[in-house]
C-alpha positions, 0 to 999 in steps of 0.5 A: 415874348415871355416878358411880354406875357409877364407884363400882361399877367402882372397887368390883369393880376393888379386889375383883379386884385384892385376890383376884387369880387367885381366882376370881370368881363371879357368881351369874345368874338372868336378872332385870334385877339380875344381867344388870347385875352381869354385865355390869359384871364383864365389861367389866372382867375384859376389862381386867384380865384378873386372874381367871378367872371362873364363871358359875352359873345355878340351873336348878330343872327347873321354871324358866318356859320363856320366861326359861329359854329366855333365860338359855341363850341369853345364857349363850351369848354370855357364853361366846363373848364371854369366849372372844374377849376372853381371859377365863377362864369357866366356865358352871356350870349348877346342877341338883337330884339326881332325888331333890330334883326337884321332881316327885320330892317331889310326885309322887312322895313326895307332900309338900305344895306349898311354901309361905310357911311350908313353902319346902323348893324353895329348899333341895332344887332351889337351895341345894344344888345350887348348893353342890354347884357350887361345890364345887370353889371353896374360895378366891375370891370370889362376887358377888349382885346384891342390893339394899337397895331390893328389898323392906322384908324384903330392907333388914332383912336386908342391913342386918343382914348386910352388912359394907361391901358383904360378905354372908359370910366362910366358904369363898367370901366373898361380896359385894354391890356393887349393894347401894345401887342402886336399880332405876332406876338398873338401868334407866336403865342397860339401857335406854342401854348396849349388852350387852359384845358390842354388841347391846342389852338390849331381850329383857331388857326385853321380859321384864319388859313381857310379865311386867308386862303393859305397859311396865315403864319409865315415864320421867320427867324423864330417868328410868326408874322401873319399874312393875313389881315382877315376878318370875321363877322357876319357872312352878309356883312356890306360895309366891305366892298368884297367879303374877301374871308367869306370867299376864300372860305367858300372855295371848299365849302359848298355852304359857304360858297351859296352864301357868299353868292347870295351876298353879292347878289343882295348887294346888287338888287338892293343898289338897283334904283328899280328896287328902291322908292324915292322916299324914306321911311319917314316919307321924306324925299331921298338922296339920288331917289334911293330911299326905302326898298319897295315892297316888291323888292323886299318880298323877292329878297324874302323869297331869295331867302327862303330858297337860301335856306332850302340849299344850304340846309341853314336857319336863316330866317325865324319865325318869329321874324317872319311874323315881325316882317309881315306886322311891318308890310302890313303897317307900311302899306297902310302908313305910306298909301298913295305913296307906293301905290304905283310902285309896288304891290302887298303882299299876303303872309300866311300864319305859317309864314308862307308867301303870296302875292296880291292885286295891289288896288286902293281897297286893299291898302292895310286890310292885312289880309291873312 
């Protein structure tokens, strides 16, 4: 292992030398793999002290609390500890625009849960917001902790991208120095080795055995194997079948656990035909008469919310997104007219947000009563 560490050390040493007073990006989601590369890039921009370096996070909104909560804290002591050590950083915490929020599209515009065919959340709550982010840096370098050993789909794809260890070459140039680590070596790392401002890594690992529903470490013969194979991300995440993380995570953990619950009830209504139009946004017919939720439907999710909030003390929905969804019932109601006349009825919003239900009748189409 402790060749391997010299190799990635030699690796970011010859990166920040090469585009040195470039900045140096690192892409942090919390897991294991970035808190690795994080760490690396730390200790030794302490040292040389060559660039100035930005941290960006991809906060979905709908990011599961527990890592959430994490990832804030650990960023917090990033900056402290860069702070203390002469290192130039900047947190750069990346949101969706109201319109690209993901309660925004659902209930609101009343698009379709994402899917494995269907991934619109990736690009609306984190390709473009992380673009807009990074705006700003037209020069330097953006590390990702991607490794080849991930997944079948992820070896075929970094075999096919990478050049050495480089992923991309327009406008910041991207690279993946822990692309031949294996997740051993991640652990066996973390399990051994102090965080760069001394205390360990035990809350990350306590993550991944809360995720896995047991230890996820498994030595053997001096070594760490992880059992695992868990993954973090939004707590409403519909692209996996079942949320295997957030529900061991809810086992002891009433929150989490109303959460989970709420997932799958929203998996179920949104799949119901009886909840969907057999058009989509754009008037078109739908595949199998599954287009656009109605109105009604996106209103009971909006109500099912709220009460989520209620239980489990939680933010869920802003108001700024409130209001959002409210302009977007009020426009569709107009927009689709005779369309949904037959399926749904408006609904009236109230400047606090407030929600109840109207007769829905051919007069009342569009005059977004308040």
């Amino acid at each position: 292992m402790g060749n391997k560490i010299n190799l990635l050390t030699t690796r970011l040493r010859n990166l920040f030398s090469q585009f040195e007073t470039y900045p140096i990006v690192v892409a942090y989601s919390g897991g294991k793999d970035s808190t690795f590369l994080l760490h690396h890039v730390l200790v030794l921009l302490s040292e040389m002290k060559t660039n100035p370096l930005a941290v960006v996070y991809a906060d979905t909104l709908v990011e599961n609390p527990v890592v959430h909560q994490h990832v804030l804290e650990f960023l917090g002591k990033v900056k402290t500890y860069c702070e203390e050590t002469g290192i130039d950083v900047r947190i750069l915490i990346a949101r969706p625009e109201i319109r690209n929020t993901f309660w925004v599209n659902v209930i609101g515009k009343g698009y379709p849960l994402p899917n494995y065919r269907f991934r619109w959340c990736q690009d609306k709550l984190k390709i473009k917001p992380i673009k807009k982010a990074l705006a700003g840096f037209q020069e330097g370098i953006m590390l990702v902790a991607l490794r080849i050993q991930e997944s079948l789909a992820r070896k075929r794809s970094l075999n096919r991208r990478l050049d050495g260890m480089e992923l991309e070459k327009n406008g910041l140039r991207v690279f993946a120095p822990i692309f031949d680590f294996t997740e051993e070596d991640i652990w066996e790392f973390l399990t051994q080795s102090p965080a760069p401002w001394g205390e360990d890594y035990s809350k990350v690992i306590s993550l991944y055995r809360t995720a896995r529903g047991e230890c996820p470490l498994i030595p053997e013969k001096n070594k760490f194997h992880s059992g695992c194979g868990m993954r973090f991300g939004c707590w409403v995440c519909t692209v996996v079948k079942d949320d295997k993380t957030l529900r061991n995570q809810a086992i002891n953990n009433e929150v989490l656990k109303k959460l989970y619950e709420f997932r799958n009830w929203l998996v179920n209504f949104c799949n119901n035909p009886q909840n969907r139009l057999p058009f989509r946004r754009n008037g078109q017919p739908a595949a199998n008469n599954k287009g656009t939720l109605s109105l009604e439907a996106r209103e009971k999710i909006l109500e099912k919310v709220l009460e989520l909030e209620k239980h489990t003390g939680l933010q869920i929905l802003r108001p700024e997104e409130i209001l959002e969804i409210k302009k977007i019932w009020e426009d569709d109601a107009r927009r689709f007219n005779n369309y949904i006349r037959e399926y749904t009825k408006p609904l009236i919003l109230s400047s606090d947000g407030n929600c109840a239900l109207a007769t829905f009748s051919a007069s009342s189409i569009g005059k977004g009563s308040e």
